[in-house]
C-alpha positions in Angstrom: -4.9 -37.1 95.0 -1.0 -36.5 95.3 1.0 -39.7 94.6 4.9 -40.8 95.4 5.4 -39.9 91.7 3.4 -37.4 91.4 4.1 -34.5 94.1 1.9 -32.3 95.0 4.4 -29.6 95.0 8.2 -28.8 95.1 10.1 -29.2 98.0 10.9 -26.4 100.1 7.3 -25.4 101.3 8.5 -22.5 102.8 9.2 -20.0 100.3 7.4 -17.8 97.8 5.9 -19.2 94.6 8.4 -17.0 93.1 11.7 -17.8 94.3 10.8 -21.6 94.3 9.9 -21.5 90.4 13.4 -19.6 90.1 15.4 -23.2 91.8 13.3 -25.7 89.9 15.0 -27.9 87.3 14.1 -26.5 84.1 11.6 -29.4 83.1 9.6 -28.2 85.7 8.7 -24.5 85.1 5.8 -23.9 83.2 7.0 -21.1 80.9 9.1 -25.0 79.3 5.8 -26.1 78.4 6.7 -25.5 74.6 9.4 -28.6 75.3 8.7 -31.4 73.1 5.9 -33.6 74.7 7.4 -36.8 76.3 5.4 -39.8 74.8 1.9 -40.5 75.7 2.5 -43.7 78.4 2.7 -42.7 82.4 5.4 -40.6 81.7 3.2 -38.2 79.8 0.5 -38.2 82.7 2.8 -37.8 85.5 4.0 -35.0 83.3 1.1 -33.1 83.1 0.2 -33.8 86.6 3.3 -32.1 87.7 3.0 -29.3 85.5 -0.7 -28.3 86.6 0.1 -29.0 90.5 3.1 -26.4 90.0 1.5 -24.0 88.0 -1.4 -23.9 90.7 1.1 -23.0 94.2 2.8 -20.3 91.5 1.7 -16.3 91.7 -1.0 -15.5 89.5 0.9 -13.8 87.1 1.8 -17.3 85.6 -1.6 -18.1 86.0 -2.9 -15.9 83.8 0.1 -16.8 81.2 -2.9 -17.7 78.2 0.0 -19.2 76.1 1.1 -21.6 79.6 -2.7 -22.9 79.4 -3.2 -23.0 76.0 0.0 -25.5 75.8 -0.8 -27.6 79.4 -4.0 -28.2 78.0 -3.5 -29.4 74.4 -0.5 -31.2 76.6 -3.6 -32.7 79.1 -6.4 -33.6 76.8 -4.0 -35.1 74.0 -2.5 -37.5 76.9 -5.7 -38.2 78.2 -8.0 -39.2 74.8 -4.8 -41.5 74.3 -5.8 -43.1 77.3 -9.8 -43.7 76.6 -9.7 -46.6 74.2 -8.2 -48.7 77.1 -10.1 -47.5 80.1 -13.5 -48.9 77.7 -11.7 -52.7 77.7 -10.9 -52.6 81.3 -13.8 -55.0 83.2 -15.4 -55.1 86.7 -13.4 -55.0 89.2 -10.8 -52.5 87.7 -7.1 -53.3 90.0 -5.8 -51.1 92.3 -3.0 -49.5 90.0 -5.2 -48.8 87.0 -8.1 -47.4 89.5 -5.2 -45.2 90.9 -4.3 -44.1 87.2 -8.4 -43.0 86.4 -8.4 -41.6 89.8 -5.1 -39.3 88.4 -6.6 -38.7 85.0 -10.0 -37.0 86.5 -8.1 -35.2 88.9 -5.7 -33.5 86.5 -9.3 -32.8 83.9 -10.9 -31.2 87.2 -8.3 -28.9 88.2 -7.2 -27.5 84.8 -11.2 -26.8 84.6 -11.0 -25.2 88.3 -7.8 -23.3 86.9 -9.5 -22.3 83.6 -12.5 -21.0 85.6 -10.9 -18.9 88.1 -7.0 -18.8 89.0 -7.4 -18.0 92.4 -10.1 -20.9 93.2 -7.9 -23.3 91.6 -4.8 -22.4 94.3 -4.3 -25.1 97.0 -4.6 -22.1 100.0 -8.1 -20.5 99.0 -11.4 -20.8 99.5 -14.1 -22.1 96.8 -14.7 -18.6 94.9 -17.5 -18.5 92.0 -16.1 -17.9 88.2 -15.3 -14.9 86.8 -17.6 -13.2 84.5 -15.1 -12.6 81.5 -13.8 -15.7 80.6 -13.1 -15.8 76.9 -15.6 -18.1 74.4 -12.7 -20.6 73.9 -12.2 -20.8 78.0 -15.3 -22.1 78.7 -15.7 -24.4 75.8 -12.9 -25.8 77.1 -13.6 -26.0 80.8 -17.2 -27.8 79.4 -14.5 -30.3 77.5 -12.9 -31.3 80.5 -15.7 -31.6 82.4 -17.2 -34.0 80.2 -14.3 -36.1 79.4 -14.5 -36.4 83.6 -17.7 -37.9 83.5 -17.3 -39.3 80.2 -14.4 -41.7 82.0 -16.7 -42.2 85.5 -19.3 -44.1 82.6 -16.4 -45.6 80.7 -15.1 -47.3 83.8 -18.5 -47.6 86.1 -17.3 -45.0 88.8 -19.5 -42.4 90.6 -18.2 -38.9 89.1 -16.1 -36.4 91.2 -18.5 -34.8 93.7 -19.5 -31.6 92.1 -19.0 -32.1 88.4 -22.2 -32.4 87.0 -22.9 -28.7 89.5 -19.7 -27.2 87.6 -20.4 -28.5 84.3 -24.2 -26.8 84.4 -22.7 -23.6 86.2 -20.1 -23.2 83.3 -22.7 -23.9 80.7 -24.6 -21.1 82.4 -21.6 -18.6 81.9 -22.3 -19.3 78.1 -26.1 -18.7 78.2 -25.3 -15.4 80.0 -22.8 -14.2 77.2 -25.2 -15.4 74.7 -22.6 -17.5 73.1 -24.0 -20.7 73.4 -23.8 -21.6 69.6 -20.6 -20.4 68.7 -17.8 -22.7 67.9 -14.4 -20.8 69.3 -11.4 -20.8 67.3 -9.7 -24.1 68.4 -13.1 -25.9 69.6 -14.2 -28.6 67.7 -18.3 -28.0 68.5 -20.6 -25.7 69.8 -20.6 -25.0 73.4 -24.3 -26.0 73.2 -23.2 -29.5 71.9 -20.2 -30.2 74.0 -22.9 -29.4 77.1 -25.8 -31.5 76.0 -23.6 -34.3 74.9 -22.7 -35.0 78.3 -25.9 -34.4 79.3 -27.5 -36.8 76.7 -24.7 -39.8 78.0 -26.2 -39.0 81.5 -29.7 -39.6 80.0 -28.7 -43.1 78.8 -28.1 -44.6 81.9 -24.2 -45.6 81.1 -24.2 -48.3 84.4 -26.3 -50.0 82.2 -23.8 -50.2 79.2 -20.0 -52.1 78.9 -17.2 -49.6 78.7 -17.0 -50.4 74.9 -20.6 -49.4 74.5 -20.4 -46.3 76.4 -17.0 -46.0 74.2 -19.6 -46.0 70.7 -21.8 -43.7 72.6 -19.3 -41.3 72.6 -18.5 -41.5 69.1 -22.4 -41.2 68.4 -22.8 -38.1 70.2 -20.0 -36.4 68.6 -22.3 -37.0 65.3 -25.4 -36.1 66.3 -26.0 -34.6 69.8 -27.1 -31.5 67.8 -30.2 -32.9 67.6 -31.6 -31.9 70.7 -34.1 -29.4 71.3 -33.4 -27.0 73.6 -35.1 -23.7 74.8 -38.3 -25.4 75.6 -40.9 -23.6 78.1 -42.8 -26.4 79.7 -43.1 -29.8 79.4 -46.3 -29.9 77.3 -44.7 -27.6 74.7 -43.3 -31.0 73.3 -43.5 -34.3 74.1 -40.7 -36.8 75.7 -39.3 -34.1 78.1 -36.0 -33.9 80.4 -34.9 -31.3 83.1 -32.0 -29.7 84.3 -32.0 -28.4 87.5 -28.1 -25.8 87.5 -27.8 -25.5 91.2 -28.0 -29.3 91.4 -24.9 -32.0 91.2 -27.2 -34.2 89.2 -27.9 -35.3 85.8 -31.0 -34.6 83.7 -34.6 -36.0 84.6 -37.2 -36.8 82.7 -40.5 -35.7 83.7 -42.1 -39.1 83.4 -40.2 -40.2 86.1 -39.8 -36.7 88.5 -41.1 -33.7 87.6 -39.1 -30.5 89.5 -40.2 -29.3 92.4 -42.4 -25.9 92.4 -40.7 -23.1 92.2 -37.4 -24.8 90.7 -35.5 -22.7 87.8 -34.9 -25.3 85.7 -33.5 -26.2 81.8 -35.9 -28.1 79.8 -35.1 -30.4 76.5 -36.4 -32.9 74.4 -34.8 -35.9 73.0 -38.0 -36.6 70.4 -36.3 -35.6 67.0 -32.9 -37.7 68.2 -34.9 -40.8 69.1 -36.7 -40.3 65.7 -33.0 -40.4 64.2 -32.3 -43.4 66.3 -35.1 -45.6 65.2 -34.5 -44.7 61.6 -30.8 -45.6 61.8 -31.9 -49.1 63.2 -34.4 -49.7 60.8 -31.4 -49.1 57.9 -28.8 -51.1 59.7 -31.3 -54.1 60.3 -32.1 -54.0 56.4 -28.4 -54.7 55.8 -27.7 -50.1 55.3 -23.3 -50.0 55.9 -22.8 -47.7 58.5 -20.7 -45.1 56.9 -23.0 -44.4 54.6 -25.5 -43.3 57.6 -22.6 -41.7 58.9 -22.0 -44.6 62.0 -19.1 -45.8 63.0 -18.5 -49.3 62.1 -19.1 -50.7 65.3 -23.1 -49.9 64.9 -23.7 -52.6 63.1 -22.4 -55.7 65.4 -24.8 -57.1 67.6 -23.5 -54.9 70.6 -24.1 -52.0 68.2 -27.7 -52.4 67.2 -28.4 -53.2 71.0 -27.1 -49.7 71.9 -28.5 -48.3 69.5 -32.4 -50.0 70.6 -31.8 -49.3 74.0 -31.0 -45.5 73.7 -34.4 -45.0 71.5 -36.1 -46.3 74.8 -33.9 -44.2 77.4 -33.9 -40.5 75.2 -37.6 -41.4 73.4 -39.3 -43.7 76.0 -38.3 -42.8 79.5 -41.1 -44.4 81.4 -41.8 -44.6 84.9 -40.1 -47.1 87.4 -43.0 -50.3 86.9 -42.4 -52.1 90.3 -42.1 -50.8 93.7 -38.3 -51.7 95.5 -37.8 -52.1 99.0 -35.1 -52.4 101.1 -33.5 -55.6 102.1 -29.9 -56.3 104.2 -30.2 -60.3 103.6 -27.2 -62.5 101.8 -27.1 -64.8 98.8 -24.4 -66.3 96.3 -24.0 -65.4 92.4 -22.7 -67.6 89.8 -21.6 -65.4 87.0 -20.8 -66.2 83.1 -22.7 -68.6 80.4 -19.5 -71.5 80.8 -20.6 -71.6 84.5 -24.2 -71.7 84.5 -24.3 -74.2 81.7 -22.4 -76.9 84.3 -24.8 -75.1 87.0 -28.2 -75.9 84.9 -27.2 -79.4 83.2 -28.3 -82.7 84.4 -25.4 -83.2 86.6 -25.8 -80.2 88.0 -21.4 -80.2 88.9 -20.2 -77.9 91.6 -19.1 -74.6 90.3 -17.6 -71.2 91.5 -19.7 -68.8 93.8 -18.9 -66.1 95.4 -21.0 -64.1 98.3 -23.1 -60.7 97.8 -25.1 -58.4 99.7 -29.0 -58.0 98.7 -29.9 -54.2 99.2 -33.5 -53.7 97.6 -35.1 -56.1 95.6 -38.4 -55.9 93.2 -40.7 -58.3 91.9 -38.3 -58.8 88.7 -35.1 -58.0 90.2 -32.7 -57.2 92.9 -29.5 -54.7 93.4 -26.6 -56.4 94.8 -22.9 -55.6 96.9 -20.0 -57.9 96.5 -18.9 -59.5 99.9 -16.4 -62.1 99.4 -15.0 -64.5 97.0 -13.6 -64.1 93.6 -15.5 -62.0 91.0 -13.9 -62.9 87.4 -14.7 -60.0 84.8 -17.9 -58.4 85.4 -19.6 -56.9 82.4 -22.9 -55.2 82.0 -24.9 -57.3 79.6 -23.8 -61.0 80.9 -25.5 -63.7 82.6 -25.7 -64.6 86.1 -27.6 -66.6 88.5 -28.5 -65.6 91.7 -29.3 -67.8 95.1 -30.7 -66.4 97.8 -30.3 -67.5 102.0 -34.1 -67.9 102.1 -34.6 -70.2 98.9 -32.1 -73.1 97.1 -33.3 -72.6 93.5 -30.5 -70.3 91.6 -32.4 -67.5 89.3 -31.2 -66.8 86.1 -30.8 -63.1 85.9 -28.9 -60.6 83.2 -26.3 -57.9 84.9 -28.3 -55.0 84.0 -26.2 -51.8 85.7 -22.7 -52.2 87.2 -21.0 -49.9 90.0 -17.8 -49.5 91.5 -16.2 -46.7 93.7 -13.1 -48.9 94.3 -11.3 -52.3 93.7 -13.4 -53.9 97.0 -16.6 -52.4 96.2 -19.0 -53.3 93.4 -22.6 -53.2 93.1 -24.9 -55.5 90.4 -28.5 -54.6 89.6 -29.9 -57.5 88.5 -33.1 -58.1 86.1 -34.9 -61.8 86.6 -35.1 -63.4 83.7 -36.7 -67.0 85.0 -36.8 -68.6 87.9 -35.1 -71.7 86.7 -33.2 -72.8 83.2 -32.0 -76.1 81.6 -28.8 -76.6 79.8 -29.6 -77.5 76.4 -28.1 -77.7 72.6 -29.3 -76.2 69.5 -29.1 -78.1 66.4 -28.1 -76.1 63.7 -29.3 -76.7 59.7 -26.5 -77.4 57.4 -25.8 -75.5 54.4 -27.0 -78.3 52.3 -30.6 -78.6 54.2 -30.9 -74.4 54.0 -30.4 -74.4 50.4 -32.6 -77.6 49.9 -34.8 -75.8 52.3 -35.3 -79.5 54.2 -36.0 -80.1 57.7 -33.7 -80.9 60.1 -33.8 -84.4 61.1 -34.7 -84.1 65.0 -32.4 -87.1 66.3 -30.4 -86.8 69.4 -27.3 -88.0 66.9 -27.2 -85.0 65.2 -23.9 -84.0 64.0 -22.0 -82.8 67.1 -19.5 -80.4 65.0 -23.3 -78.0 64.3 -24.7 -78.4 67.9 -24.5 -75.2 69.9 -24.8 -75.1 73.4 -27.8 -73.0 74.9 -29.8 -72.4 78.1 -33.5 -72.9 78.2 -35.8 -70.9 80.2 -39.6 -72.3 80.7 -42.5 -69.8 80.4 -42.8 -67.9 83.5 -46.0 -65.6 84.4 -45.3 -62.2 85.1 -42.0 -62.2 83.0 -42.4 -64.0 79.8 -45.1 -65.7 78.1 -43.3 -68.1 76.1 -40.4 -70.0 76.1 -36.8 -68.6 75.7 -33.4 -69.1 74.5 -29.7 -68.0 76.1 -27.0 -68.4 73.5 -23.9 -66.7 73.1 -24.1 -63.3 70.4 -23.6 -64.4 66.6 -24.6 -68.5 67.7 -27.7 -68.0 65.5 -26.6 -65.9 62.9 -28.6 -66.5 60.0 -30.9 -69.0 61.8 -34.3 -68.4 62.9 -36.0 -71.1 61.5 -36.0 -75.4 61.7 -33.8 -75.8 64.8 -33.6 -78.8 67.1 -33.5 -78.5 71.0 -31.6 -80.7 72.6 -32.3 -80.6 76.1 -30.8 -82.2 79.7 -33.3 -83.3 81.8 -34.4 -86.1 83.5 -34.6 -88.0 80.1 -32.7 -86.5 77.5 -35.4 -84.6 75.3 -36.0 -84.0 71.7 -37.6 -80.7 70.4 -38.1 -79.3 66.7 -38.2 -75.2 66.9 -40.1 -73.9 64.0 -39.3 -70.1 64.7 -37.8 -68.0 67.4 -37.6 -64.3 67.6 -34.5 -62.3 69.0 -35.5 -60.0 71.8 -32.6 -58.9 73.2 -28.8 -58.8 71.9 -25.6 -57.3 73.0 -21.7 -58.0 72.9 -22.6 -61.2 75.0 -25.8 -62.8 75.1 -28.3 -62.8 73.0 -31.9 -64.4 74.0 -34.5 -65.5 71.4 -38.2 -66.0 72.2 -39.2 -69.3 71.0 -42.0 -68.6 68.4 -43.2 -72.5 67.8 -42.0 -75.5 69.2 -43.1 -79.4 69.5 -41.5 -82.6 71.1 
C-alpha cells in the first residue's frame, strides 16, 4: 500500500517508463542499485520500497536486468531479516505505525516475488498472468523465500497472510516439481527448494495463533535445522501414518487427514510429519534430563520453560493432530475479560478489589472454551500463553481461562480463543522449602507465619468434572523451579487456610504461566 514516504511512483504520470527513468535523481534508478546500502532502520525499507515500485512502472528491459534483481533482493531480504527479531517482541495489539511498517515489509516480499515470477504480472497496468515456465533454479528458490518470510511475519505478529500467498507459494513450488528440481540447492540458496517449501508448510501445521511472537521466532530457527525431515512423495494416507494434505489450487495451509480429509477427486500433495515428531520427542526427552542444547544442535532458547513448551506442543500438532473433541456453536452475546496473573490475583483474593475490564464479543463457544472480539476498553499486552478470566452477560462468576490463539487484522480488531481452565480460582501463596530444610530433607513447618521473603503468590483452581480431576496450581514460569515436593498452600478464603502439598506435577509451561497438578494434599 503506497505511503506519503513511500510513492508509488515518480511524478509525472504521463510519460514513458523510459524517458521518466532518464529525469530521475540518480538514487532512484535501478541500474544505482550497486550504491552502498543506506543502513538497515526505515530508511533502508523506504529504500527498497522505492526501488521495487520504480523498477515495476519501468520497460521490461530493466525488468529483465538479472544483475538489478539479484542486488534489490539481497538489498530486500537483508533489510527485512534485520527487522524480524523485533516484530517477535512486539505484543497484542501491535500500534498503528508499526502495523503500517509490517503492512510495508509484506508488501515489498510479495511484489519482488510477483516480479521474480513474471515481469509483466508484476507491472501496476496488467492483468494477473500465470508464471513463466523457464525461470531459473535460483528464481524460484527465491520467490519460495519471500513467500515464506511473508507468512513467516503474518505468524510472527498474529496477522491473517496476504490473500493469495499460501496459492502462490504452492504454485511456485509446483514450477520446481515440474523442472524436477526440487532437491537442488542453487548457487546462492541456502536450502533445498524442497525445504524452504515445507518449512513454511510445517509453521502452518503448528498452529502459530497459538504461539507468542518469540516462540514462533524459535520455530523458525528450528525449522531451518530440521524441516528436512519430512516425508514427502506419499501416495495415500495409509501408506504411513500421521498424514497432512496439500491441496495447490487452494489459498490454504496443509490439513491433516484426521481432521478433513480432501474432497474426491482433489489432486492433492501428501506428507507425513511421523519421523519429525519422533525427532521432537527425543529432543525433549534429552533436554528434560538436563542434555545442553548445542550439543542436540538447538538453539539455546530450547531449553527455557517457553522452549520445552514449544517443543511438547509441536510433537502434538505434526505427530498428534487429532480431531476437534467438542462441537462449537455460534453465539453474538457480550461479556468482560480481566487479563494478566497481577489482576486476577486482586480479582480471586478474599477482598475480591475492583480491577480493570474491558468489553468483548462472544462468537462461538464450546463446552471448554469460547472465541472472543475486542469491543471496548483498554487491552494492555496480549500474549498467547497468559491468563485471563472471563464473565459473561448471562452469569456473575469470572472463569479462569488461558489465551490459547490470538488474531489481529489491525490495531481495533483482535480476536482471543479461549480454553476453560475452571470455573472459579482462589488467590493463594506457596510456601517454599529453604535450602537448609532441602538439604536436611525436613518438612516444611505448615504455619500461616511462614517466612514471607519464601512465599510465592499462586492461584488455586478446585477440581472440576469434565476438565480436571484434581486440584491445580497457577504460578508464574520458573516460581517452582526445583520444587515439587513439601510445599505449603496458603490460601484466602473465608478463613484463612492451611494446606501441606506433598507432590505436584507440571502439566503445562510456557514463557508465562506455568500450572502444576496437585499430586497429594491435606489441611
Amino acid at each position: 500500500m503506497p505511503t506519503p514516504d513511500t510513492p508509488d511512483s515518480p511524478a509525472n504520470p504521463g510519460n514513458t517508463a523510459d524517458s521518466e527513468s532518464a529525469r530521475l535523481p540518480p538514487a532512484e534508478l535501478p541500474e544505482d542499485a550497486d550504491k552502498p546500502a543506506p543502513p538497515l532502520g526505515a530508511q533502508g525499507l523506504d529504500s527498497a520500497l522505492k526501488r521495487l515500485r520504480l523498477l515495476k512502472n519501468l520497460s521490461i528491459r530493466h525488468v529483465q536486468d538479472s544483475a538489478i534483481l539479484d542486488n534489490l533482493y539481497m538489498r530486500s531480504i537483508e533489510t527485512v531479516e534485520a527487522r524480524l527479531l523485533s516484530f517477535s517482541r512486539m505484543s497484542l495489539p501491535i500500534p498503528q505505525k508499526p502495523r503500517q511498517l509490517i503492512r510495508n515489509v509484506q508488501d515489498l516480499l510479495e511484489t519482488l516475488a510477483k516480479l521474480l515470477l513474471n515481469p509483466l504480472a508484476a507491472k501496476d497496468d496488467a492483468p494477473p498472468a500465470a508464471a513463466t515456465d523457464n525461470i531459473s533454479p535460483l528464481a524460484l528458490w527465491r520467490v519460495l523465500h519471500l513467500l515464506s518470510r511473508h507468512l513467516f511475519i503474518s505468524s510472527l505478529t498474529a496477522s491473517p497472510p496476504g490473500k493469495g500467498i499460501w496459492k502462490q507459494l504452492h504454485q511456485t513450488y509446483g514450477l520446481a516439481r515440474q523442472q524436477g528440481i526440487t532437491y537442488n540447492v542453487p548457487e546462492k540458496a541456502t536450502r533445498s527448494l524442497r525445504d524452504e517449501y515445507y518449512a513454511a508448510i510445517l509453521l502452518g501445521c503448528a498452529q502459530p495463533t497459538s504461539f507468542s511472537g518469540r516462540d514462533v521466532f524459535f520455530l523458525d530457527r528450528y525449522l531451518e535445522r530440521f524441516c528436512e525431515q519430512v516425508e514427502t512423495n506419499i501416495a495415500s494416507p495409509e501408506e504411513i501414518p500421521v498424514t497432512f494434505w496439500i491441496n495447490p489450487e487452494s489459498d490454504a495451509p496443509a490439513t491433516p487427514y484426521s481432521r478433513k480429509p480432501p474432497a474426491p477427486g482433489t489432486l492433492v500433495l501428501n506428507f507425513s510429519c511421523r519421523r519429525l515428531a519422533s525427532l521432537l520427542e527425543s529432543q525433549l526427552n534429552a533436554l528434560e534430563t538436563g542434555t545442553p542444547p548445542k550439543w542436540i544442535n538447538l538453539p539455546s532458547f530450547a531449553a527455557t520453560a517457553s522452549g520445552l513448551g514449544v517443543l511438547n506442543r509441536l510433537i502434538h500438532r505434526w505427530g498428534k493432530p487429532g480431531v476437534r473433541r467438542l462441537p462449537r456453536r455460534s453465539q453474538n452475546y457480550r461479556g468482560e475479560l480481566c487479563l494478566g496473573f497481577d489482576k486476577l490475583r486482586r480479582l480471586y483474593g478474599k477482598a475480591q478489589e475492583a480491577v480493570e475490564t474491558s468489553a468483548w464479543m462472544i462468537t462461538n463457544e464450546s463446552p471448554d472454551g469460547y472465541a472472543v472480539m475486542h469491543l471496548s476498553g483498554k487491552t494492555q499486552a496480549i500474549t498467547v500463553g497468559d491468563i485471563a478470566a472471563l464473565r459473561t452477560e448471562h452469569g456473575d462468576a469470572w472463569q479462569l481461562c488461558i489465551i490459547r490463539w490470538a488474531l489481529s487484522e489491525n490495531q481495533e480488531h483482535i480476536e482471543l480463543g479461549l480454553q476453560i481452565l475452571a470455573s472459579r480460582a482462589y488467590a493463594a501463596e506457596i510456601a517454599l522449602p529453604t535450602q537448609a530444610d532441602a538439604d536436611a530433607e525436613a518438612e516444611v513447618d505448615a504455619n500461616a507465619n511462614a517466612d514471607a521473603s519464601h512465599r510465592r503468590p499462586t492461584l488455586l483452581l478446585p477440581a472440576t468434572p469434565m476438565l480436571r480431576k484434581n486440584e491445580a496450581l497457577v504460578v508464574r514460569t520458573g516460581t517452582l523451579a526445583g520444587h515439587s515436593k513439601n510445599l505449603v498452600l496458603v490460601i484466602e478464603r473465608d478463613n484463612v487456610e492451611i494446606r501441606e502439598i506433598s507432590g505436584v506435577q507440571c502439566d503445562e509451561r510456557n514463557g508465562l504461566i506455568e500450572l502444576y497438578e496437585v499430586t497429594t494434599a491435606w489441611n
